[in-house]
C-alpha positions as CSV (number, residue, x, y, z in Angstrom):
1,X,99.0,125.1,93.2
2,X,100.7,125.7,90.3
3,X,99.7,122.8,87.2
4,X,103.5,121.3,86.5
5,X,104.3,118.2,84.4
6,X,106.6,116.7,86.1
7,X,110.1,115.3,85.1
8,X,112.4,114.2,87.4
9,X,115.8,112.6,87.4
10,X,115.9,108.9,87.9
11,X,119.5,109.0,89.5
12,X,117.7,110.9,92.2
13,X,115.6,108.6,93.2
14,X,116.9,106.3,95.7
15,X,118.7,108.2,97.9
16,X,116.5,106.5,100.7
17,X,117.2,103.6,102.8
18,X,121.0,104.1,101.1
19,X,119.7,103.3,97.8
20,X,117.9,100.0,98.8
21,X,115.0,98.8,96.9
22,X,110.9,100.0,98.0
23,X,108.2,97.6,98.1
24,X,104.4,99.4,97.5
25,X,101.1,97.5,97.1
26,X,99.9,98.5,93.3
27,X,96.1,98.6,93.2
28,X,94.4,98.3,90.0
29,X,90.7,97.9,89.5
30,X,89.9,94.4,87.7
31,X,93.3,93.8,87.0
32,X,94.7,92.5,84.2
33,X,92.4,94.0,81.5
34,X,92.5,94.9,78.1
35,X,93.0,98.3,78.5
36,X,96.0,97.7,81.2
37,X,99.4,97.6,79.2
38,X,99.9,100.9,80.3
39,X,100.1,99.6,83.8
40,X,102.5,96.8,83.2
41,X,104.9,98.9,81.6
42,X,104.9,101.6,84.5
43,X,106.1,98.8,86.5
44,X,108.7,97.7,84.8
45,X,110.3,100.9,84.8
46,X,109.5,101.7,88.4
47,X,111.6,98.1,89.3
48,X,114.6,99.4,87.2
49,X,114.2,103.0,89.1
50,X,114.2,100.7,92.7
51,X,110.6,100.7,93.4
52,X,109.4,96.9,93.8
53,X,105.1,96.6,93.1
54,X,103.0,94.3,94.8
55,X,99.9,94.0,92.5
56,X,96.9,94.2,94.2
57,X,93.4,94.0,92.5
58,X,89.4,94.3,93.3
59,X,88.5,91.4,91.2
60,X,89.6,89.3,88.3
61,X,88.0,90.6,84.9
62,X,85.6,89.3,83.1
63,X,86.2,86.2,80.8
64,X,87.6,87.9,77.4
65,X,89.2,90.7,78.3
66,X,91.9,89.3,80.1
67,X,94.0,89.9,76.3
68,X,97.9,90.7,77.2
69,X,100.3,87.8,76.2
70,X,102.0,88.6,80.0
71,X,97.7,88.6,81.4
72,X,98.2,84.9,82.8
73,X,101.6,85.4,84.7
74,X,100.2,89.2,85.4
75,X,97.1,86.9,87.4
76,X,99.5,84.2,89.0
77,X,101.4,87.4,90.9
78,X,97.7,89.2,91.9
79,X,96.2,89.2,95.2
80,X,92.5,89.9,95.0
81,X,90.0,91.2,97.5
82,X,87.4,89.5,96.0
83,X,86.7,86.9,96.9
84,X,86.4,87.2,100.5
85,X,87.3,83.5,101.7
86,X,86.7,82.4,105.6
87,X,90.9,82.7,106.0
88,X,90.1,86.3,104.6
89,X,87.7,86.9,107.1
90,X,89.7,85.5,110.3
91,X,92.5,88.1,109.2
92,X,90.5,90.7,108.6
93,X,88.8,90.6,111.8
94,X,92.4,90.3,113.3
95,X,93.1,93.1,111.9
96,X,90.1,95.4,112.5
97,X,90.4,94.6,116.0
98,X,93.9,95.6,116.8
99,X,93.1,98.7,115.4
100,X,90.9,99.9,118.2
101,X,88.0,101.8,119.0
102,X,89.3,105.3,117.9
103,X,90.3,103.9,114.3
104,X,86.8,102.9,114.5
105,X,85.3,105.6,115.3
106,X,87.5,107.2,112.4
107,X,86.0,105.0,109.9
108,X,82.5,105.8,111.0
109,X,83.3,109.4,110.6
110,X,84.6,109.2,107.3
111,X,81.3,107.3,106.2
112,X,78.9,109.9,107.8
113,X,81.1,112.6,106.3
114,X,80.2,111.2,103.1
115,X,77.7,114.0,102.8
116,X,76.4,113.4,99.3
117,X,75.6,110.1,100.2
118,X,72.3,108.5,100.9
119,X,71.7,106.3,103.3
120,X,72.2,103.3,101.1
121,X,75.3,104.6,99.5
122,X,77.1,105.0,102.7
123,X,75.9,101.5,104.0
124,X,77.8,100.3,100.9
125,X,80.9,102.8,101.6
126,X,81.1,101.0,105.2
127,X,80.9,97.2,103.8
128,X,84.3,98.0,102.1
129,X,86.0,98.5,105.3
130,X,86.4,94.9,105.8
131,X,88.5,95.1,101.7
132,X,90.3,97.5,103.5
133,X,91.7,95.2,106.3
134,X,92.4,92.5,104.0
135,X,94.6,95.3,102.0
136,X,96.3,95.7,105.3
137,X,97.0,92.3,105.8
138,X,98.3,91.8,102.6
139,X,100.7,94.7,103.5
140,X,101.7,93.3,106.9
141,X,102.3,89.6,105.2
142,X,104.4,91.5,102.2
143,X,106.1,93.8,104.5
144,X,104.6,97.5,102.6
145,X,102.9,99.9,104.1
146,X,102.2,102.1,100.8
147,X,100.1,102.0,98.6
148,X,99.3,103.2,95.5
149,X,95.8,103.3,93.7
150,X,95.1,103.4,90.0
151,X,91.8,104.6,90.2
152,X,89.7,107.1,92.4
153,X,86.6,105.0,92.6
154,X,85.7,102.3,95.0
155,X,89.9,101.1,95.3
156,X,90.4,104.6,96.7
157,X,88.0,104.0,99.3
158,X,89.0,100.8,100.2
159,X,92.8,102.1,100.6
160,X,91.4,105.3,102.7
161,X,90.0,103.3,105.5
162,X,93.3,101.2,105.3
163,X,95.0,104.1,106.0
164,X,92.6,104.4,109.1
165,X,92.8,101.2,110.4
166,X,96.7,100.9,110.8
167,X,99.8,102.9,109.4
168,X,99.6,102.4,106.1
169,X,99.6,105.7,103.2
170,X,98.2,105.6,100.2
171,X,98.5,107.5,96.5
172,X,96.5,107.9,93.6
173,X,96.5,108.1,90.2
174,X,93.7,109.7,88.2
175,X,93.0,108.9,84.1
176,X,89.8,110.0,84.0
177,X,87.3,113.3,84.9
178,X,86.4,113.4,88.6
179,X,82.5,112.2,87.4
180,X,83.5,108.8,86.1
181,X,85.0,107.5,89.6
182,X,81.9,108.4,91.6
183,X,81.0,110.3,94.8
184,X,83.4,110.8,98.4
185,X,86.3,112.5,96.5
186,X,87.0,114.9,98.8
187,X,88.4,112.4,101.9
188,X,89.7,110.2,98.8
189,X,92.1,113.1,97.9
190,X,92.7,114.8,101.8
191,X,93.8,111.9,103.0
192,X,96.3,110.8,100.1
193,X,99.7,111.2,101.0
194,X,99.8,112.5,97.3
195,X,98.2,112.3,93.8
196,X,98.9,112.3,90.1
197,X,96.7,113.3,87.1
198,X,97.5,112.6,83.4
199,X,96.5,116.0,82.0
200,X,96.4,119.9,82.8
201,X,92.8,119.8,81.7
202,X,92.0,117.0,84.8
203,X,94.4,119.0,87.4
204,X,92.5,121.9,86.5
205,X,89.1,120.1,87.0
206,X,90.4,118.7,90.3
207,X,92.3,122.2,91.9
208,X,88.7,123.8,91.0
209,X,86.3,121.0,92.3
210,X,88.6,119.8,95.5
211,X,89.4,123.1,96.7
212,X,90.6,122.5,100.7
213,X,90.8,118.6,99.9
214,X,93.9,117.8,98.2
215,X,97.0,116.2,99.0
216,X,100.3,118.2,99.8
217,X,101.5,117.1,96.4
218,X,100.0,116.3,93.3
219,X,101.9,116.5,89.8
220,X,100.8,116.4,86.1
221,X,102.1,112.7,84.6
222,X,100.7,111.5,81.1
223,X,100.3,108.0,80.9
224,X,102.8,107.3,78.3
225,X,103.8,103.8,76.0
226,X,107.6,101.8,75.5
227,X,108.8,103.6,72.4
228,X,111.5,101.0,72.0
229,X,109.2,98.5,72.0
230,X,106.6,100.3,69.9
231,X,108.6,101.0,66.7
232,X,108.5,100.1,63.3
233,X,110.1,97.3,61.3
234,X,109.4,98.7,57.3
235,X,109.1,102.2,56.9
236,X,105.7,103.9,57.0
237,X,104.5,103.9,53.1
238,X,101.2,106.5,52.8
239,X,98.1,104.8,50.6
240,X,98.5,104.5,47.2
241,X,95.6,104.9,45.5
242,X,95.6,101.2,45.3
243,X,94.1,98.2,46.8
244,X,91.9,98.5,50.5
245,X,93.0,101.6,52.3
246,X,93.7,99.9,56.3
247,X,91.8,101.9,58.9
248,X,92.9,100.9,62.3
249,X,91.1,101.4,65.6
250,X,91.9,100.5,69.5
251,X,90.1,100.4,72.6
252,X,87.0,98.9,74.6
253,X,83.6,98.3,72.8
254,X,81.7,100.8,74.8
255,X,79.7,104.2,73.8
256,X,82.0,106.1,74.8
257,X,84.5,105.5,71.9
258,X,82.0,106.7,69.5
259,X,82.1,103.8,66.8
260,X,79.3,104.4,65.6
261,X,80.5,107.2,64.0
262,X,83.4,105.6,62.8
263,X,81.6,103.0,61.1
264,X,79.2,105.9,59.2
265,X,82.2,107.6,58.4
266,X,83.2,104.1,56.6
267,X,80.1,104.1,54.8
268,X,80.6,107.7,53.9
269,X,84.6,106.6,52.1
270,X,83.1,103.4,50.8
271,X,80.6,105.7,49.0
272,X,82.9,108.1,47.8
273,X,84.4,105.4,46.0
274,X,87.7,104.2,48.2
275,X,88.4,100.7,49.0
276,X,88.5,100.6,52.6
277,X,88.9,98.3,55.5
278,X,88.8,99.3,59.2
279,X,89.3,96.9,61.7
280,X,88.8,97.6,65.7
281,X,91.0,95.8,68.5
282,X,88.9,95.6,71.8
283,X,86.1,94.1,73.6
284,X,83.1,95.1,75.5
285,X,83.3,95.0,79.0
286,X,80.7,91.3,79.7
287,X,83.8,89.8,77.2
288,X,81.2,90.0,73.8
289,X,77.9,89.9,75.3
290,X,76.7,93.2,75.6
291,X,77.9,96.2,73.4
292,X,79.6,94.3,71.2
293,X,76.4,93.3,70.0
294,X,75.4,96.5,69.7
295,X,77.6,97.4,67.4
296,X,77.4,94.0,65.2
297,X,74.3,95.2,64.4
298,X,75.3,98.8,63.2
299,X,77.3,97.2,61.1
300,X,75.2,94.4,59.6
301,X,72.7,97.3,58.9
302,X,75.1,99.4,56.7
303,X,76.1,96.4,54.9
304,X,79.5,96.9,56.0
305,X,80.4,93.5,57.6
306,X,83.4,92.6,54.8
307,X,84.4,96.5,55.3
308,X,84.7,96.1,59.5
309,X,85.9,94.0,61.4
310,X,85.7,93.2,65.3
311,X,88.8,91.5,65.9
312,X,88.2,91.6,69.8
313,X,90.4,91.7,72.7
314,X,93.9,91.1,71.1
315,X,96.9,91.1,72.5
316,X,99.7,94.5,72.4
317,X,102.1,92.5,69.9
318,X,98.9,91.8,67.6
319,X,98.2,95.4,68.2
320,X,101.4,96.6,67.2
321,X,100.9,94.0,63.5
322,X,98.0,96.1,63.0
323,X,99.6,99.4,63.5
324,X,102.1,97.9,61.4
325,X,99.4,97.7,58.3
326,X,97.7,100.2,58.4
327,X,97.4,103.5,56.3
328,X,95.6,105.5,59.5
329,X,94.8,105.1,63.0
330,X,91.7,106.4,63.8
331,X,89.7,107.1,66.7
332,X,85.9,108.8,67.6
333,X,85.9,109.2,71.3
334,X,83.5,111.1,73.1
335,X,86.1,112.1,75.8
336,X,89.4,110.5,75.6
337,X,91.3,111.6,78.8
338,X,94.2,111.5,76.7
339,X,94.8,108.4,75.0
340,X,97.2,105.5,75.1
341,X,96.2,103.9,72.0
342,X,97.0,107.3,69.9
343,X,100.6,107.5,71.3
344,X,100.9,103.5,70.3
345,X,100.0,104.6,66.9
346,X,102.2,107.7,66.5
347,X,105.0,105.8,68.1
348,X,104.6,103.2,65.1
349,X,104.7,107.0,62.8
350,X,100.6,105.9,61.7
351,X,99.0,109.4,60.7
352,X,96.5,109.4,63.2
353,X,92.8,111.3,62.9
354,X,91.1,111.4,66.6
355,X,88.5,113.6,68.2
356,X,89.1,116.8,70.1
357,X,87.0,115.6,73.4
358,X,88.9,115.8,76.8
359,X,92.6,116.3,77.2
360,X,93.2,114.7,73.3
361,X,94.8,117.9,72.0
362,X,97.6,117.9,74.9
363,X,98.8,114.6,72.7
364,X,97.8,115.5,69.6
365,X,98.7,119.1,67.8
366,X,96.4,119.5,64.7
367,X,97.3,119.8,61.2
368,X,101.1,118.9,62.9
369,X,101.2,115.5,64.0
370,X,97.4,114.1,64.0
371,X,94.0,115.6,62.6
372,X,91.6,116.6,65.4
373,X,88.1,116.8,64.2
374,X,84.9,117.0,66.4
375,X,83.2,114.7,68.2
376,X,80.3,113.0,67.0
377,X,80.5,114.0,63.4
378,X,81.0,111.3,61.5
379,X,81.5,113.3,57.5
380,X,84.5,115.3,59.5
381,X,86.3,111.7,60.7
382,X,85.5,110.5,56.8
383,X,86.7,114.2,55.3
384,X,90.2,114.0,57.6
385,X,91.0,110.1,56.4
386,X,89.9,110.9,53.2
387,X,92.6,113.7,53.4
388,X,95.4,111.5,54.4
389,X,94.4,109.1,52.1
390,X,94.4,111.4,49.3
391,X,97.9,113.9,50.2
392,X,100.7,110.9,50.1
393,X,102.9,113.9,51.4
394,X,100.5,115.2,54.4
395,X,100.5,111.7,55.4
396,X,104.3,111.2,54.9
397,X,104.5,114.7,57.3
398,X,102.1,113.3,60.1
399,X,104.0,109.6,60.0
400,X,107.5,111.5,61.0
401,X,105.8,114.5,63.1
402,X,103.9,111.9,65.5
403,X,107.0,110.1,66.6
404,X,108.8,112.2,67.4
405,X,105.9,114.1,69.4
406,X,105.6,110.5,72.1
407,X,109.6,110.5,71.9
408,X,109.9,113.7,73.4
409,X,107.3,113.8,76.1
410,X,105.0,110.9,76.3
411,X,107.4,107.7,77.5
412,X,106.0,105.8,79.8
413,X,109.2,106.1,82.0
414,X,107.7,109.6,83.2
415,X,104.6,108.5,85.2
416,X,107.0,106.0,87.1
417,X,109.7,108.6,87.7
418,X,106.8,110.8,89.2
419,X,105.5,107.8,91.4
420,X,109.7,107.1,92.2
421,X,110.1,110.8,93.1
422,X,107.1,111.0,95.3
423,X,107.7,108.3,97.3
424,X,111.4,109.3,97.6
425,X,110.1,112.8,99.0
426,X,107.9,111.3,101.5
């Protein structure tokens, strides 16, 4: 299979059912989270390319997360698996029923196929079958019979035995390495009707590992951002040599952003002598009680509490007011699949210093429209900000290089016209 990125024609799109509108079930994990913009926006543009989404989660998130301005009319249209109410289980069992002994039989297969299971493990695989025929139901009840998953972990399972248990197909969408979503990706991916990934480094991870298991069609799609919406109101004006120089940074308070790093590499400017101020949008994933903590304390031991600031789970307008104000986006990721939050920034033309772990240098071109600097080396993130902070005409260079980088192959419109197409070649 030859990696492509795909790019279809949205006139194409609809030629089916003489250009009426398709309904799929949208399944995202914990759904709406801080980190899950990306998938509000890809629905939008599938509804103006005819492709109607039912949205379908696991589980509500956590309290604190939940930032988007559109998270509470984003909840109000979400069906959720969990919790499992008596109603829940009547249809379920309804469900399970008519679909016989060979579906199953089926089922039982898939979970003793589960060969790097233990015993446990696949004991757990089976209790999701019953998720799965409340998925159908919803289905039935909505009139869909596709769906398509945002996630290869536990969703994906629950949508396989779906499939088994009536005539419903299901898709998937991979953002991350294959590691991060678990065990039984094999009958995740051979049963798909078809799959995208966001990056050639992930489709080459998945052609080498999946060999024999994948679908009859999977594409190359980056996740991408609105680059109407995310635009500037003033022109970008590079530090000055004056006043605070505004770091900005984005995404969930876990290790694997690699703020520690960032916070050292504060330290680092602060004792070089520049004024600077970084402040970090996102939450950990207990909504403040767990790594957040973590990283209070990092600070608080570096003396560095007026220099950053944990501003929490904020919403994408505050986000963009950020990106706004600020002299450089910056962001120390272990492995960033790709990155949302640096295409935000280079959208809003912020110079933008990142680490080179995962698929960040299909985004990001060094030296041309970003800094890439190694992961977990906190005097290279100070050394690149303190470049840009420094060259008024290298950051002047990065502002009008990034922008035009997400404009020409990084809109969101492109995963949604791969989804669109997909379905439409079904």
């Amino acid at each position: 299979m030859i990696p492509r990125v795909a790019n279809f024609v949205s006139g194409q799109l609809c030629k089916k059912n003489g250009g009426k509108k398709v309904c799929i079930g949208y399944l995202i994990p914990e759904f709406p989270g801080q980190t899950h913009n990306f998938f509000w926006r890809e629905r939008q543009a599938l509804r103006e390319l005819g492709v109607d989404t039912r949205l379908i989660s696991t589980r509500r998130p956590p309290k604190g997360i939940a930032s988007p301005s559109w998270a509470e009319e984003a909840a109000a249209q979400t069906v959720y698996l969990l919790p499992f109410s008596v109603p829940d289980t009547v249809k379920a069992l309804a469900v399970i029923l008519a679909a016989g002994p060979l579906a199953w039989f089926r089922c039982l297969k898939l979970v003793a196929g589960a060969a790097e299971l233990s015993i446990k493990q696949k004991l757990r695989l089976a209790a999701l079958i019953p998720f799965a025929a409340k998925l159908v139901a919803i289905g039935r009840a909505e009139r869909w019979r596709h769906v398509h998953v945002h996630s290869c972990a536990d969703a994906a399972n629950v949508a396989l035995f779906a499939c088994v248990l009536s005539d419903m197909k299901y898709s998937i969408t991979l953002h991350n390495p294959l590691d991060t979503h678990g065990p039984n990706q094999a009958q995740k991916w051979l049963h798909a009707l078809f799959a995208i990934v966001i990056t050639r480094k992930i489709h080459a991870e998945v052609t080498q590992r999946l060999q024999g298991f994948l679908p009859r069609r999977m594409e190359i799609a980056p996740m991408g951002v609105d680059v109407e919406k995310f635009r500037r109101t003033a022109p970008y004006i590079p530090y000055q040599d004056a006043g605070e120089l505004a770091i900005f940074s984005c995404g969930r308070l876990n290790p694997g952003k690699g703020y520690p790093y960032l916070i050292a590499a504060v330290d680092a400017l602060k004792q070089q002598g520049l004024a600077v101020r970084l402040e970090i949008a996102g939450e950990d994933d207990q909504g403040g009680s767990g790594y957040r903590k973590v990283l209070e304390a990092r600070i608080a031991e570096a003396g560095l509490e007026d220099s950053v600031i944990l501003l929490g789970a904020v919403a994408e307008e505050q986000v963009m007011r950020h990106l706004e104000s600020a002299h450089v986006f910056a962001l120390a990721s272990l492995a960033e699949p790709l990155g949302v939050v640096i295409m935000e920034a280079m959208a809003m033309n912020v110079p933008v210093v990142a680490t080179n772990g995962g698929g960040v240098s299909e985004l990001v071109a060094d030296g041309v429209d970003g800094i890439l600097v190694n992961t977990c080396d906190a005097d290279a993130l100070a050394e690149a900000i303190a470049r840009i902070a420094r060259d008024p005409e290298l950051a002047g260079r990065l502002s009008a290089a990034s922008r035009e980088k997400v404009m020409r192959g990084f809109s969101h419109r492109r995963s949604a016209q791969t989804i669109a197409a997909l379905l439409d070649a079904a």
